[in-house]
C-alpha positions as CSV (number, residue, x, y, z in Angstrom):
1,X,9.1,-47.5,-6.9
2,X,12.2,-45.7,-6.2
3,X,10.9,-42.7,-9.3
4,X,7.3,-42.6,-6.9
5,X,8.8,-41.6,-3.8
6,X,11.3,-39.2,-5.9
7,X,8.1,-38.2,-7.2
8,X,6.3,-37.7,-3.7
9,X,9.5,-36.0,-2.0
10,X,9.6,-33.5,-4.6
11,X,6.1,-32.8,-4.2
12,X,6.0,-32.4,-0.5
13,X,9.1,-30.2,-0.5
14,X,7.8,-27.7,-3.3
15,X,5.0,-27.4,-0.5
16,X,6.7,-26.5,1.9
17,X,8.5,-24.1,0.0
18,X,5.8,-22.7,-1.4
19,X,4.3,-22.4,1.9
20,X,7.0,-20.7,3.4
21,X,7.2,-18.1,0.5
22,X,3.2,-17.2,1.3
23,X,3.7,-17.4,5.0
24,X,6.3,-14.6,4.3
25,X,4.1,-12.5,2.0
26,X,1.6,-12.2,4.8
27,X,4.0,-10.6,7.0
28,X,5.1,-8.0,4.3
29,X,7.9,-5.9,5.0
30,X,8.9,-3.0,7.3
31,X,9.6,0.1,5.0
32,X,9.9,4.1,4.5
33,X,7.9,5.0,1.6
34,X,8.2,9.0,0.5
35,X,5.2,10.5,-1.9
36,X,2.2,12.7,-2.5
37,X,-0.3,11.8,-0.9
38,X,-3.8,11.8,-3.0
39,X,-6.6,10.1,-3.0
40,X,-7.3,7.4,-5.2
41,X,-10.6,7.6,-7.0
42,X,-9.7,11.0,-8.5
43,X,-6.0,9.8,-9.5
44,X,-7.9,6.6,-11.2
45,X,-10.3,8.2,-13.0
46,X,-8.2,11.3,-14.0
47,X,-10.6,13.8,-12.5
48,X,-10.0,17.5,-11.7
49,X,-6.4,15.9,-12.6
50,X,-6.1,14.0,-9.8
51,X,-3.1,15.3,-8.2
52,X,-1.2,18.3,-7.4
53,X,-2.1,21.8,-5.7
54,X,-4.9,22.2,-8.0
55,X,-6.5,19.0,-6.7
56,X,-6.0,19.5,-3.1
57,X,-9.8,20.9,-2.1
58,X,-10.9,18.0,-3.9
59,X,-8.6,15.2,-2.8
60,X,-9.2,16.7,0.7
61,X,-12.9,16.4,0.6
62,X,-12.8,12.7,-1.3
63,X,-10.5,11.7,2.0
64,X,-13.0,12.9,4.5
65,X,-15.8,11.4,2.4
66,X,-14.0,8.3,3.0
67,X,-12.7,7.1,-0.5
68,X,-9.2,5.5,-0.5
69,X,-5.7,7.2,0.0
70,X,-2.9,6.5,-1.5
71,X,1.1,7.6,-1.5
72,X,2.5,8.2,-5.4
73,X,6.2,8.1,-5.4
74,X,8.6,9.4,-7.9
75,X,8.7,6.5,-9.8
76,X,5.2,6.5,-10.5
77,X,4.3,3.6,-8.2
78,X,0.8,3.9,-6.6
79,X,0.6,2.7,-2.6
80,X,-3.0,2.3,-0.8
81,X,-2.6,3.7,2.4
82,X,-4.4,1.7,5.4
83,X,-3.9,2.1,8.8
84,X,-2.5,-0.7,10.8
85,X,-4.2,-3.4,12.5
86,X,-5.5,-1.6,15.9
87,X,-5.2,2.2,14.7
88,X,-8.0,4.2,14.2
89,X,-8.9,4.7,10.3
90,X,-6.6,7.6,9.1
91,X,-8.2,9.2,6.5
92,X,-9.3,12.6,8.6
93,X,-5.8,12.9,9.8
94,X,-4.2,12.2,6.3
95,X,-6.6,14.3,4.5
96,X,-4.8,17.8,5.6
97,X,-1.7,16.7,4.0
98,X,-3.3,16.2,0.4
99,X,-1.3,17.3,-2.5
100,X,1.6,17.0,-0.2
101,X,4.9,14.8,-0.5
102,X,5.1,12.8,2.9
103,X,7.4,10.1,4.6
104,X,5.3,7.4,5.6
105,X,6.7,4.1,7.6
106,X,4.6,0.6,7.4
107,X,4.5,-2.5,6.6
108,X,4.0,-3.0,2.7
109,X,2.4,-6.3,1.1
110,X,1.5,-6.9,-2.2
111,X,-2.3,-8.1,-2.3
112,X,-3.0,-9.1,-5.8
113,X,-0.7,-7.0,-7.5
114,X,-1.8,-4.0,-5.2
115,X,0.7,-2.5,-3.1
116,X,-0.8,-2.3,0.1
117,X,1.2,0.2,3.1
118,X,-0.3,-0.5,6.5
119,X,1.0,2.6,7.8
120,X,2.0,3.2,11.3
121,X,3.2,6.7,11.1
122,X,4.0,9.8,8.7
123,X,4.8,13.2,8.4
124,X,5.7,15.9,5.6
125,X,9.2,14.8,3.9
126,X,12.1,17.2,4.5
């Protein structure tokens, strides 16, 4: 009896643990991120090279056609950009800083193993 409700407290507390651990994960976390801005399909898929000056008419015109944005750091870590909950989508306003590094503040979650910035403001990096 006494190896039951050892059995049952465990249980119950590794759900609440748990639970606390996803409630937090839902929040995500207020950062600065700093990166190039490109979008995503032509970074995927390796077209026109995907990044850079040389892909700026392109990433320019795949932003105001509505494909995804993202921020590339340094380190070679790939953020989707989304605007946050309320804000109008960004991707006319972000599209004439393609091929450019920017400092962009959000909230970043992890959405099955994406890294998801819902961005609340940015601006070129000094």
């Amino acid at each position: 009896m006494k190896h039951a409700v050892r059995v049952y407290l465990l249980f119950f507390v590794s759900i609440f643990v748990f639970g606390i651990a996803a409630s937090q994960d839902k929040k995500g976390t207020d950062v600065t991120l700093k990166g190039e801005l490109i979008d995503i399909k032509c970074y995927s898929s390796g077209m026109g090279g995907g990044r850079g000056e040389e892909h700026q008419d392109c990433a320019i015109q795949c932003m105001k056609g509505g494909l995804p944005v993202g921020l590339l750091d340094d380190k070679g870590t790939l953020y989707m950009l989304v605007p946050k909950k309320g804000m109008k989508g960004g991707n006319e306003a972000l599209a004439e800083h393609a091929a450019h590094t920017l400092t962009v503040k959000g909230t970043l979650q992890d959405k099955g193993g994406m890294k998801v910035l819902h961005y609340t403001s940015f601006e070129m990096a000094k």
